[in-house]
Structures are given as C-alpha cells and as structure tokens.
C-alpha atoms as an extended CHARMM CRD file, in Angstrom:
* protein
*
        85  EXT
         1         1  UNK       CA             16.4920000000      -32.2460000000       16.8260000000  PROA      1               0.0000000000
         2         2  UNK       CA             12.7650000000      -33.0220000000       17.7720000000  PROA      2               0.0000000000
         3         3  UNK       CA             11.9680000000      -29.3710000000       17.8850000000  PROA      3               0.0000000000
         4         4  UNK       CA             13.2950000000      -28.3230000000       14.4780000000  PROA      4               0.0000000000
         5         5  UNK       CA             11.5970000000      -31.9340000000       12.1680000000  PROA      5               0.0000000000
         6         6  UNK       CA              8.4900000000      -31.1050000000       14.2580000000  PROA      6               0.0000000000
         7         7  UNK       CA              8.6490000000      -27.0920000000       12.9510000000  PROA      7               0.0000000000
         8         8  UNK       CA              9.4030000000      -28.3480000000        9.6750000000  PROA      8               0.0000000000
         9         9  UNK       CA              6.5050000000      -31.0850000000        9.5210000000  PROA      9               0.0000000000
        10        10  UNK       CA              4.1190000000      -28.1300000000       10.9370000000  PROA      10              0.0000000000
        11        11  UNK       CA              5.3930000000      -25.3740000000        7.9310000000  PROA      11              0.0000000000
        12        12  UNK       CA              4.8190000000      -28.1690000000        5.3720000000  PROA      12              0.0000000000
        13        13  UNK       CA              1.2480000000      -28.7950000000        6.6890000000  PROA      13              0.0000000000
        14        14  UNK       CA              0.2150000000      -25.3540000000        7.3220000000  PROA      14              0.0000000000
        15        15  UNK       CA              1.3310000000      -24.6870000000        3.6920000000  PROA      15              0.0000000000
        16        16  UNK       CA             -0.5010000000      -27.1460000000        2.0340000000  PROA      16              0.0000000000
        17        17  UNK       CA             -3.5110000000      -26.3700000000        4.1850000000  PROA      17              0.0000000000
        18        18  UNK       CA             -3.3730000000      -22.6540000000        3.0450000000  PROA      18              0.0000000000
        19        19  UNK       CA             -2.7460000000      -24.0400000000       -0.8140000000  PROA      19              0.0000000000
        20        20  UNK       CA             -5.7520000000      -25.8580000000       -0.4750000000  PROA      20              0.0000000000
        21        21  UNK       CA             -7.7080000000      -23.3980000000        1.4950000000  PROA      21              0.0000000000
        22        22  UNK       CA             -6.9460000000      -21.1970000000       -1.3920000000  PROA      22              0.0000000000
        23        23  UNK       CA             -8.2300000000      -23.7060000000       -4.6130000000  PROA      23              0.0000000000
        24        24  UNK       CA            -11.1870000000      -24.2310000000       -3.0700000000  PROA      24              0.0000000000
        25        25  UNK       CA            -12.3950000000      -20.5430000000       -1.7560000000  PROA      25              0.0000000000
        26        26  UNK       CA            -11.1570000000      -19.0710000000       -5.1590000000  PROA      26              0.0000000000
        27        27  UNK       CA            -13.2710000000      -17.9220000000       -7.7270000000  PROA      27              0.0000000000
        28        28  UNK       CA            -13.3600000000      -20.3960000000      -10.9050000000  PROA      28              0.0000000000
        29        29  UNK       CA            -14.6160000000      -17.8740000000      -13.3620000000  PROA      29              0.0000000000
        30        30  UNK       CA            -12.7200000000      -14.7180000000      -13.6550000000  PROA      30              0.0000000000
        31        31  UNK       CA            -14.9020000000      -11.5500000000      -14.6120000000  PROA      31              0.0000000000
        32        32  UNK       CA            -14.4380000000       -9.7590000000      -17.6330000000  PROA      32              0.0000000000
        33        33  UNK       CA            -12.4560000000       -6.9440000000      -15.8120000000  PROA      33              0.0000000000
        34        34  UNK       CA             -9.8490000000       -9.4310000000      -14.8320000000  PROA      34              0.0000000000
        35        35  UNK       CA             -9.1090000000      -10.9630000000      -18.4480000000  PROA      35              0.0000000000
        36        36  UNK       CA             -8.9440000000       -7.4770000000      -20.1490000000  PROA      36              0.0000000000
        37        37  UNK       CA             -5.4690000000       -5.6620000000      -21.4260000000  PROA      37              0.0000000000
        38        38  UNK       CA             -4.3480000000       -3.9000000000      -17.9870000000  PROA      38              0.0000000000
        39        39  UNK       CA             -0.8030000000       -2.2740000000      -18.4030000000  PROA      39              0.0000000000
        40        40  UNK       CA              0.7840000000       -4.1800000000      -20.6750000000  PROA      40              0.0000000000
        41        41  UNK       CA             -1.5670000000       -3.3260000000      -23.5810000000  PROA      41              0.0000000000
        42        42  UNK       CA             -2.5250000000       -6.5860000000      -25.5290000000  PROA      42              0.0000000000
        43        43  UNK       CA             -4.6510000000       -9.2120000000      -24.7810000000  PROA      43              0.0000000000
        44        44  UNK       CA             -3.4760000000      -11.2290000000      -22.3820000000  PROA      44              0.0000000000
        45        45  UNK       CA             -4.8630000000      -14.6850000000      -23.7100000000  PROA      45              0.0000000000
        46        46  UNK       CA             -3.2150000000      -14.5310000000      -27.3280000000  PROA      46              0.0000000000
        47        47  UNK       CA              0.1940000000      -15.6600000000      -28.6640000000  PROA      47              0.0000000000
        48        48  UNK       CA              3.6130000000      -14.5580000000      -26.8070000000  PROA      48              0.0000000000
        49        49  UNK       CA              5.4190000000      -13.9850000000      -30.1650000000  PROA      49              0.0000000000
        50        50  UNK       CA              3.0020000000      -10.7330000000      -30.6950000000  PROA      50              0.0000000000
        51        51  UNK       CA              4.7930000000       -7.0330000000      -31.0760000000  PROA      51              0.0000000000
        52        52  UNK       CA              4.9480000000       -5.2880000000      -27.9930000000  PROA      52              0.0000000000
        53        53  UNK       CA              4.8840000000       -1.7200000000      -27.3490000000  PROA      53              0.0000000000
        54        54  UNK       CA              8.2160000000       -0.5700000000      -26.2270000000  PROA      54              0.0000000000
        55        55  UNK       CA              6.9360000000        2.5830000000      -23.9750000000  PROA      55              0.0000000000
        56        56  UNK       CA              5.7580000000       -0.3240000000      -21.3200000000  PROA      56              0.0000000000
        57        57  UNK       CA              9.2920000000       -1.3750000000      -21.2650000000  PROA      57              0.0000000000
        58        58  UNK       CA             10.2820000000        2.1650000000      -20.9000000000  PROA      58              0.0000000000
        59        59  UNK       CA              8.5400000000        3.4450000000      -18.3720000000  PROA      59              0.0000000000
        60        60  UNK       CA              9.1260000000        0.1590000000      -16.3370000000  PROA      60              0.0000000000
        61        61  UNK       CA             12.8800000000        0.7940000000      -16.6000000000  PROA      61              0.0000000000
        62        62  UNK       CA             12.6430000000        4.5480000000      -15.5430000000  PROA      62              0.0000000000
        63        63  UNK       CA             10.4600000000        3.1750000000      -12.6250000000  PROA      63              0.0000000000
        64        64  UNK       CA             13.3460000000        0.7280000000      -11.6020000000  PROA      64              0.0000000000
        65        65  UNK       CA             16.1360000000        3.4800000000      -12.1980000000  PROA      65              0.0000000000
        66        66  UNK       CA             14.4760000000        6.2480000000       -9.7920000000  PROA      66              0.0000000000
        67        67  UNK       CA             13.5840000000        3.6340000000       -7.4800000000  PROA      67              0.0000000000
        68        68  UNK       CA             17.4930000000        2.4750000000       -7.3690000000  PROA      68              0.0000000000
        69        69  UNK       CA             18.3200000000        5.8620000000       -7.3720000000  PROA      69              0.0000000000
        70        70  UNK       CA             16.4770000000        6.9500000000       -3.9600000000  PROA      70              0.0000000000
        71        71  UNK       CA             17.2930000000        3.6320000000       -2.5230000000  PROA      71              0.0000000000
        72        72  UNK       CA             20.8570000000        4.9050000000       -3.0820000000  PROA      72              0.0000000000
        73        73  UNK       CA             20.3560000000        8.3690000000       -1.6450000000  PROA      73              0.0000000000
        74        74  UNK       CA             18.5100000000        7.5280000000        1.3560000000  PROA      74              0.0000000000
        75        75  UNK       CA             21.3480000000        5.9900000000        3.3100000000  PROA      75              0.0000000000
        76        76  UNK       CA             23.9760000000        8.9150000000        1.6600000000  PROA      76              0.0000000000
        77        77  UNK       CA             21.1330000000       11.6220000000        3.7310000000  PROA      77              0.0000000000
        78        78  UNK       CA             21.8510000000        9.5840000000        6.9050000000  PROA      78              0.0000000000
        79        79  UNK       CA             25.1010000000        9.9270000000        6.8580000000  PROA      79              0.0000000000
        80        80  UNK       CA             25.1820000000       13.6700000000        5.9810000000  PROA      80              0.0000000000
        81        81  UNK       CA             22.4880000000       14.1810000000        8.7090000000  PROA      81              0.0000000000
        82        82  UNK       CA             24.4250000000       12.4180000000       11.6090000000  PROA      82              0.0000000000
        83        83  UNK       CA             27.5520000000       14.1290000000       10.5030000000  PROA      83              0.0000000000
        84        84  UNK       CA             26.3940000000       17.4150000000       11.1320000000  PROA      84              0.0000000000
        85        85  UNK       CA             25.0870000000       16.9740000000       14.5700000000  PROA      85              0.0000000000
C-alpha cells in the first residue's frame, strides 16, 4: 500500500513540476507565423460563428476513412500471409 500512495504522490509531483517547467520556459509572445491561418483557412483569433470552408472538412474525413481503411486491411494481410505458409 506504501509503494503504490508513494508512486502516486511522485506522478502528481513530477507532473506539476513538468507543468511548471513548461509556463515558465515557454515563449510569451507568439511570432507572427504562429497566429496566421494554417489549414483551417480563417483567422484563427476572430469569431467561431464565421462560415467555414467545407473542403477542410472534406479532406479531413477522406483522411480518417483511408486511414480506417488500411488499419482494417493490415491485420486481413496477416492472416492471408500466415495462411499460405
């Protein structure tokens, strides 16, 4: 019982020393580069009730769809592979 409040005391403390590690090393000011439109294609720091382009939305569901789909089809190839020897 010892061993497992003393692991959890540690993960607590080691997390809050990397959160805090991490405020203080960070950069305050992002750069331009940072705040610009990257993928999504509007500005990032205007209202959430703006029109949004639907090919983002497409293109991320075709990514997800493939990705599924090979994810499927990988462990179907096993099989077929250690069938035949």
């Amino acid at each position: 019982m010892l061993e497992l409040f003393s692991f959890i005391v540690f993960s607590i403390l080691l997390s809050l020393l990397i959160c805090l590690a991490s405020f203080f090393i960070a950069i305050k000011r992002p750069y331009s580069e940072k705040v610009s439109a990257y993928e999504c294609g509007f500005d990032p720091f205007i209202g959430s009730r703006n029109k949004f382009e639907v090919k983002f939305f497409l293109i991320g569901i075709l990514f997800l769809v493939f990705d599924l789909e090979i994810s499927l089809l990988f462990p179907w190839v096993q099989i077929v592979i250690q069938s035949n020897f």
